[in-house]
N, C-alpha and C positions, 0 to 999 in steps of 0.2 A: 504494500500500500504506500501510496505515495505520500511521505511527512509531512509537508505543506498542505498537503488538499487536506489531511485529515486534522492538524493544526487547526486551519477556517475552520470547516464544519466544527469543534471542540467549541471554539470561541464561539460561532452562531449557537450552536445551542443553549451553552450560558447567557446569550444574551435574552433569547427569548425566554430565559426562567425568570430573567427582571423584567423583560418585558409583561409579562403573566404576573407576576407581583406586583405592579407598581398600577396595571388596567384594575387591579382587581381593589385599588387602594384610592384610588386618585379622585375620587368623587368627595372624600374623605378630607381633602387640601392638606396633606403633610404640611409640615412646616420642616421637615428634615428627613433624609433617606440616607440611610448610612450603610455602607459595605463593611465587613467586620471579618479579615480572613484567619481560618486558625490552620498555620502552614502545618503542623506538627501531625494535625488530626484531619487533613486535607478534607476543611468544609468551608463554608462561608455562610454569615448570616448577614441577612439585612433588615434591620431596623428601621423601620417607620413611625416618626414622631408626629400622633395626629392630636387633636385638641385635647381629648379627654385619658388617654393612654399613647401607651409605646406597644408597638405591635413588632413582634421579630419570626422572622421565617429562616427557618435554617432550610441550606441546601447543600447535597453534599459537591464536594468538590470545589476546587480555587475556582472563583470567576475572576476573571481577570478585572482590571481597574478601566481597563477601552469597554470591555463587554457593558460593565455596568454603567458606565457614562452614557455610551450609546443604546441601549436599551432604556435607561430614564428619560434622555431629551426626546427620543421617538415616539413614546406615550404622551410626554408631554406636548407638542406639537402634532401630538394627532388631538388631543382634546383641545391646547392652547393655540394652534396657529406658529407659523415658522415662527422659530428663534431668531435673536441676529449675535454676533458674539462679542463679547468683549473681553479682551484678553487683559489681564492683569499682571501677573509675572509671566515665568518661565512655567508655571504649574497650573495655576487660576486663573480662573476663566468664570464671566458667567454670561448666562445663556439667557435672552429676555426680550419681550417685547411690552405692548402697553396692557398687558393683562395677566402677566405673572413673569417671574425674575428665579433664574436658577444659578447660586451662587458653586462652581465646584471649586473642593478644597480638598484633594488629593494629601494623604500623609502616607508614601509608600513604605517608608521605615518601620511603621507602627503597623502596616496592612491594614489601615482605616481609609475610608473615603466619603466625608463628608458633600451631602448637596444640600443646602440651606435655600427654601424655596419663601417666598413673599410673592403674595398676590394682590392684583391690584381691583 
């Protein structure tokens, strides 16, 4: 099998597990989606920070930090409308138009990946 082809397909798949989490959440307006990877016990959770609780789904296997970026701004802008970007450092970024604002705050060291959402 070929590494590369089978790499993408690895990564499309994790992306649509956030994609599937985040459709299933987003009516909800997180105010925070957090990736949380445990390399040791290769899983990852993600946390959703909604008004009234914190909701966490674990899934097994590392998702990568592209998968889950790109599977959050793609729900998002299927419900929000295109993003435009605005780049901050070398890391941050956020993603926004005039009806909701997606802050990404990548910490690869720690295996966390914070998106800080504000709506308008």
């Amino acid at each position: 099998m070929n590494p590369v082809a089978n790499s993408l397909e690895v990564r499309w798949e994790m992306k649509e597990k956030v994609v599937r989490v985040v459709r299933e959440y987003i009516q909800m307006k997180p105010s925070r989606i957090t990736l949380l990877l445990y390399w040791e016990i290769k899983k990852s959770d993600i946390e959703l920070q909604l008004r009234d609780r914190m909701v966490t789904i674990t899934l097994p296997g590392i998702i990568s930090f592209t998968s889950f970026a790109h599977g959050v701004i793609e729900v998002y802008e299927e419900v929000y409308g295109k993003l435009n970007i605005i780049p901050l450092s070398f890391r941050e970024e956020i993603y926004r138009n005039d009806r909701v604002s997606l802050h990404l705050y990548p910490t690869g060291g720690a295996g966390r990946f914070d998106i800080f959402i504000s709506y308008y």
